[in-house]
N, C-alpha and C positions, 0 to 999 in steps of 0.2 A: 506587772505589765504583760507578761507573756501569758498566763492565764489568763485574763483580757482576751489578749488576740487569739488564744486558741478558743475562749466560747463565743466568741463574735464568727470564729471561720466556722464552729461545727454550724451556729443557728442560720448562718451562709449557705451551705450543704446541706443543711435539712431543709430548708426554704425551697432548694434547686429541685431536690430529692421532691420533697412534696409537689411540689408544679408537675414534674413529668408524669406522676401518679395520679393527678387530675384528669390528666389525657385520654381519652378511650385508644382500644384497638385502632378503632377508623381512623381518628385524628393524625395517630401518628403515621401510620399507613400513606394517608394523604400528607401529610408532609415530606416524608421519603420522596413519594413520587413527584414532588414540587424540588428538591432538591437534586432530583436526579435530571428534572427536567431544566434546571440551570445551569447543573453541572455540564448537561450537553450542550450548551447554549456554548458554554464556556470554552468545550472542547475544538465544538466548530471552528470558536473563536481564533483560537490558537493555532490550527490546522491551516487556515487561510493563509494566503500569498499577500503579500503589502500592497497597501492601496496602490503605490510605486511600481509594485510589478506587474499588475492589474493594468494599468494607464499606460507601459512601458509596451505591450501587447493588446494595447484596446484593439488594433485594427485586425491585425493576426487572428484573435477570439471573436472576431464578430463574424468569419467563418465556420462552415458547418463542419460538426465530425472534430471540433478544438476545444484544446483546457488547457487551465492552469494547473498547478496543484502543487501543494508542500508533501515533501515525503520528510519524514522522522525516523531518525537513526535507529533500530529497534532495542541497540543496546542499551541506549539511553530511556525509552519512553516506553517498551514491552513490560507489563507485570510478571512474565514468565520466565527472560533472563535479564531483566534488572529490578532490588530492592527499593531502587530509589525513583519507581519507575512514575510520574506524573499523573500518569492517564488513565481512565480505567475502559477504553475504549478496545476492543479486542486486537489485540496485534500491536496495539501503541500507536498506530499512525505511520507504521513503516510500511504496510500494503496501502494499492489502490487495484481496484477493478475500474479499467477503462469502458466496457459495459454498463456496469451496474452505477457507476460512478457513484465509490463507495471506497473511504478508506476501512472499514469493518472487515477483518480478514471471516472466510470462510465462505463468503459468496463468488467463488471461483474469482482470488485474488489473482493480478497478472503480472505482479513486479514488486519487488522488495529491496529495501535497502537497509545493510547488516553490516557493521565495519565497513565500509567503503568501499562497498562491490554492489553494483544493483546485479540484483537478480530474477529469475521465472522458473515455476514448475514448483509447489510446495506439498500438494496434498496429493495420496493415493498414485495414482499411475498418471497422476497430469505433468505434463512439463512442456517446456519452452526453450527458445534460443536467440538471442541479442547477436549482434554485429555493431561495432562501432565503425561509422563512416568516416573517409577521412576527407578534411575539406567540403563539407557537402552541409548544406544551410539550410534550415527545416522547412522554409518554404518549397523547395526543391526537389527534395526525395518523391522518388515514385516507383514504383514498381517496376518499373523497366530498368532501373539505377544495376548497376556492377554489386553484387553485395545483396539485395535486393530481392533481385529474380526470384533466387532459390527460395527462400521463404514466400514469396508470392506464390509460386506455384507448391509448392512442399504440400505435399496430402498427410492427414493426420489417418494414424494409424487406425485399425479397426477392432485390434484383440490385444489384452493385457502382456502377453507373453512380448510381443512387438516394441510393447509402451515400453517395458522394464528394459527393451534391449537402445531404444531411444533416450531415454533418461539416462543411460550408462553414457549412450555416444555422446551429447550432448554435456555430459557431467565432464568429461573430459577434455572435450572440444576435439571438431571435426573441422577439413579444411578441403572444401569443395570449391575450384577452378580460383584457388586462389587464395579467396579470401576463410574467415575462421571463425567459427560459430561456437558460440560456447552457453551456458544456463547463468554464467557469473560472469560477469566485468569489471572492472575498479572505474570509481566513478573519477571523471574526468571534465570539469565546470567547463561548458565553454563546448564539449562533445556533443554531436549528434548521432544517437541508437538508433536502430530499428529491432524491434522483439516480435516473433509469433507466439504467442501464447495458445498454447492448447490445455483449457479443463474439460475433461467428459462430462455429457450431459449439462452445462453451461453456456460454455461459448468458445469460439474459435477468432483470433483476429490477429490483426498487423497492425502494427502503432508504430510511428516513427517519433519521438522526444528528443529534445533536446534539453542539458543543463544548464540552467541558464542563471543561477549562480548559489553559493552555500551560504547559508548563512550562520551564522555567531552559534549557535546549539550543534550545530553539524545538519542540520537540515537540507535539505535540496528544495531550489524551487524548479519546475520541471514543466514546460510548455509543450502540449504532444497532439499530435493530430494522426485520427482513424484513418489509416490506406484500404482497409479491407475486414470486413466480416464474413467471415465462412461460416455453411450451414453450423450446427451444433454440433459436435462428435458425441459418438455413441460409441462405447466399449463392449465387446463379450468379455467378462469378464473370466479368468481363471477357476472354476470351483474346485481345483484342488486345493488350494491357497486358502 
């Protein structure tokens, strides 16, 4: 019996074997590309906010300069720090660019979420700084808000040596008339942020988001509306570096 079933499994496996070796180059080539283009069907898929969240905010998003969006834990959904990572989407689904409205990290992403802290500033001399507001309803924020101001008017630097000395103060957290600006936050469902994101040569902006709740994988779904677009920054860059 088992001899049996081991030449019934080889002429199984040679059968398989033979099929794929029918194949040409192209064929397979085109079916990659069909599979990759499901896969991303699929990824979209899953990145999406629930029809429930969607409806929950229909009126909110039917203004301009507004999203929704899922952000993903990076520890869980990253190929870079998790094995078990789902996605093969760059960054896993834990950036977005409010610009480019794109979770693909590397197109001057503007916010991340990593263990439990959202954060801004990820590549070269870019960086950014969050304020959590207190009591304050996303409809509401404006630029003239307590917390606010300073990043509305906050001019992005001009030359690297500056950036590196911003990226420190910011990595730290700074506390001007008051309130306290930092690159990291701990997320808090239910909280209203405001973030300046600055990448060189990209884009420059002010988003105000709020969380607006977690779901089951550690996801965040995140409602956010544009205050402000600043020309593009441009750096001199360090040539001793």
């Amino acid at each position: 019996m088992k001899r049996i079933f081991a030449v019934l499994l080889l002429v199984a496996v040679s059968s398989l074997i033979a099929l794929g070796q029918t194949q040409s180059r192209a064929e397979v080539l085109k079916d990659i590309e069909t599979k990759r283009a499901e896969l991303t069907k699929l990824e979209e898929q899953f990145l999406s906010p629930a029809a429930e969240d969607r409806a929950a905010y229909a009126e909110f998003l039917a203004q301009p300069g507004t999203g929704l969006i899922r952000l993903l834990p990076r520890e869980k959904f990253d190929s870079v720090v998790s094995k078990k990572a789902a996605l093969t989407l760059e960054g896993g689904g834990a950036y977005y660019s409010f610009v480019r409205l794109t979770h693909e990290y590397g197109y001057g992403s503007d916010i991340e979420l990593y263990s439990g802290y959202l954060s801004s500033g990820f590549a070269g001399a870019d960086y950014g700084m969050l304020i959590k507001l207190e009591a304050a309803r996303l409809e509401d924020v404006s630029t003239e808000l307590p917390g606010v101001a300073f990043l509305a008017k906050y001019k992005a630097v001009a030359e690297e040596p500056q950036a590196r000395i911003e990226q420190r103060r910011f990595r730290t957290g700074t506390v001007i008339d008051g309130a306290t600006y930092k690159r990291r936050v701990p997320v808090e469902v239910g909280a209203t942020y405001v973030l300046r994101s600055i990448s060189f040569d990209k884009s420059d902006v002010l988003v105000a988001f709020q969380v607006v709740r977690q779901d089951t994988d550690g996801s965040l779904i995140i409602a956010w509306r544009m205050l402000e677009k600043y020309p593009t920054p441009k750096l001199a860059r360090n040539e001793a570096q």
